[in-house]
C-alpha positions, 0 to 999 in steps of 0.5 A: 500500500502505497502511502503519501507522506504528509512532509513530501508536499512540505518539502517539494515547496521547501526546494521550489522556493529556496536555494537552502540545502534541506536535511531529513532526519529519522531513523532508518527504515521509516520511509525517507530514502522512498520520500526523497526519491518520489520527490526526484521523480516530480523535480526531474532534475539532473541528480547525483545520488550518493549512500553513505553506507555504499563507498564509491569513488565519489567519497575521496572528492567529496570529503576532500573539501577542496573546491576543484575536486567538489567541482568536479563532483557536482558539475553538471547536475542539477541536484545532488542528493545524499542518503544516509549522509551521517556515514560521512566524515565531517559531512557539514564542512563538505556540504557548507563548501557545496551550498557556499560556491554553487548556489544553484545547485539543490542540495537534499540530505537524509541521516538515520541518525542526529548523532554524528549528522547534526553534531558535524552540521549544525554550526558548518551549515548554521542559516544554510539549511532547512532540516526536518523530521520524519515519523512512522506513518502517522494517522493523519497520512492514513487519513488519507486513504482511510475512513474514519470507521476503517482508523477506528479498526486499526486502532489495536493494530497500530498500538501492537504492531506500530506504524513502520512503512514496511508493517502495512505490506505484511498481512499475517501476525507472524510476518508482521513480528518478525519484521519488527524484531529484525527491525528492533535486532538489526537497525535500531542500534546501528547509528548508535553504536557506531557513532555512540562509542557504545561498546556493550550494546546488551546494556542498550538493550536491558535499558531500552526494556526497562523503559518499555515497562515504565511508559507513562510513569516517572523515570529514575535514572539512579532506579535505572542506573542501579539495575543495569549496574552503570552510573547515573551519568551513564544512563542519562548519556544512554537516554541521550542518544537513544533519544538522537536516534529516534528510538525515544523522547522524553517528556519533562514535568510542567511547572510554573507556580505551584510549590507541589508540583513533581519535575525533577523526573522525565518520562518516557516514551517510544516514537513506535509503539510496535518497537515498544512491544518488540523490545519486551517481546510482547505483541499479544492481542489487547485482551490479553494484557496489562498495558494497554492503557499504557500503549494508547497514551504512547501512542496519543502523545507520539501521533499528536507530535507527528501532527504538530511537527509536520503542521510546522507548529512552534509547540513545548510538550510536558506532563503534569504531576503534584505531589498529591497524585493529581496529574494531566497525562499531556500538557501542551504550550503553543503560542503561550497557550496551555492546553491539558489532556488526560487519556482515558482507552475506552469510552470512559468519561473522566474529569479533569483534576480540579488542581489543574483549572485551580492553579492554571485558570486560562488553561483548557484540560480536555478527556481524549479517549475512543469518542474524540481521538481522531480529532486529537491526532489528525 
């Protein structure tokens, strides 16, 4: 099935407009070599394809960051497009020289990894380029070939099997695991461990599980770092870059004006939910497990940022906790507004806590569940 992604358009406009230098970031396998392609085919532009991952003879010009050798690259293309761009030493001097010396010609990077990709472009290619993100398939570009009904049944999917582009071309449960395990296996550590200078990959591994079991609730790195027998300092740097990998993000606790309320820990959260339950080894049907409301609040949080990223919102995500108990599962700042969501799996009428209207006046709390998500995340 083939499935339009929302950032295409955003793009296309991007390198119509602007003689800018564009990169996207995302992890591997999400679709962003198959998006950059669809957008060659609609240029039609002369371009030169280049893979990090595939050395050619190409490799010694482009990383020698002398302009006869650049020039001699790129002369005569139109386009040049690089894949996988964070395999690249010092990628941001050679690209900086590109965009400086040949302002006609369109420059598009893609890196799997923000590890060595941003590290080694962002000051070279400060005010040169334009970056963006790319997500699993989110529910607003399933939107687009699905009814509203249809994304009502495919709900206990997407939180079971997550919403990677090669999960749609699977239609049994077995293909569809075994892919996602080859996924959690193969991909999701590779940047991370080669950029990372992470030697022992099965404490990455022991972590990530850790945290899959703790979604929703609050995050102790010293908890952490004592059953995984490593520092504190050692698992916030592990978080870190598992974070610059787009494995997962953390969401800091909300504060502004009341003494009780509870920040000094993160929680955490899986940008696929399908890895999520990979990594645990768990991808049983709803009706037999314990954490479902658990999954549905993950994968509320993660839609609703794929929208307000690729909606190119200005927005800051935090969760909300007193030390009473009282909290709001989602609290999103947005042009100095506050809006409050509180995550009910079902059709479950809850109430929002009064403490929040209390101290937040002019804040909005509103109950997402079965009856409104759409609305929330498309």
């Amino acid at each position: 099935m083939k499935i339009k992604r929302t950032l295409l358009s955003v793009v296309k406009n991007e390198l119509t407009r602007t003689n800018k230098g564009l990169v996207i970031y995302g992890p591997r396998q999400v679709g962003k070599t198959t998006l950059v392609n669809d957008l060659l085919s609609e240029f039609q532009l002369k371009t030169l394809t280049l893979n990090g991952d595939q050395r050619g003879e190409w490799w010694a010009l482009l990383t020698s960051r002398e302009l006869p050798k650049l020039s001699l690259l790129v002369s005569g293309y139109e386009m040049i497009f690089i894949d996988e761009a964070q395999r690249i030493p010092e990628i941001g001097l050679s690209l900086k020289i590109l965009l400086d010396n040949f302002p006609k010609l369109k420059i598009i990077v893609t890196g799997s990894s923000s590890l060595d990709l941003a590290s080694k472009t962002s000051e070279p290619l400060t005010g040169r380029i334009y970056s963006y993100k790319l997500f699993p398939i989110s529910q607003g570009e399933l939107r687009n070939t699905n009814t509203p009904y249809e994304m009502e049944t495919q709900t206990e999917e997407r939180l079971i099997y997550g919403s990677y582009p090669e999960v749609f071309s699977f239609n049994g449960e077995l293909e569809k695991s075994k892919y996602l395990q080859n996924l959690v296996d193969t991909y999701l550590y590779k940047d991370l461990l080669e950029f990372g200078d992470i030697r022992n990959s099965s404490k990455i591994h022991d972590l990530l599980k850790l945290l899959s079991f703790q979604i929703g609730n609050q995050v102790s790195l010293s908890e952490l770092g004592s059953s995984l027998e490593l520092s504190r300092t050692t698992v916030d740097r592990y978080i870190d870059l598992l974070e610059k990998s787009f494995v997962i993000f953390r969401l800091s606790g909300f504060s502004r004006n009341l003494r009780k309320e509870a920040t000094k820990m993160d929680k955490i959260y899986f940008y696929d939910t399908g890895v999520r339950n990979a990594i645990i080894g768990n991808l049983n049907v709803l009706s037999n497990r314990d954490d479902v409301g658990k999954l549905w609040e993950n994968f509320l949080i993660a839609e609703r940022m794929k929208k307000l990223q690729y909606e190119q919102k200005i927005f800051s995500l935090y969760f909300w906790r007193l030390s009473s108990g009282a909290e709001m599962d989602l609290i999103e700042e947005t042009n100095g507004e506050l809006h409050g969501f509180e995550f009910e799996y079902g059709k479950k009428i809850v109430k929002p806590p009064n403490s929040w209207a209390i101290g937040y006046p002019n804040a909005t709390a509103t109950l997402i569940n079965h009856n409104n998500w759409q609305g929330f995340v498309i």
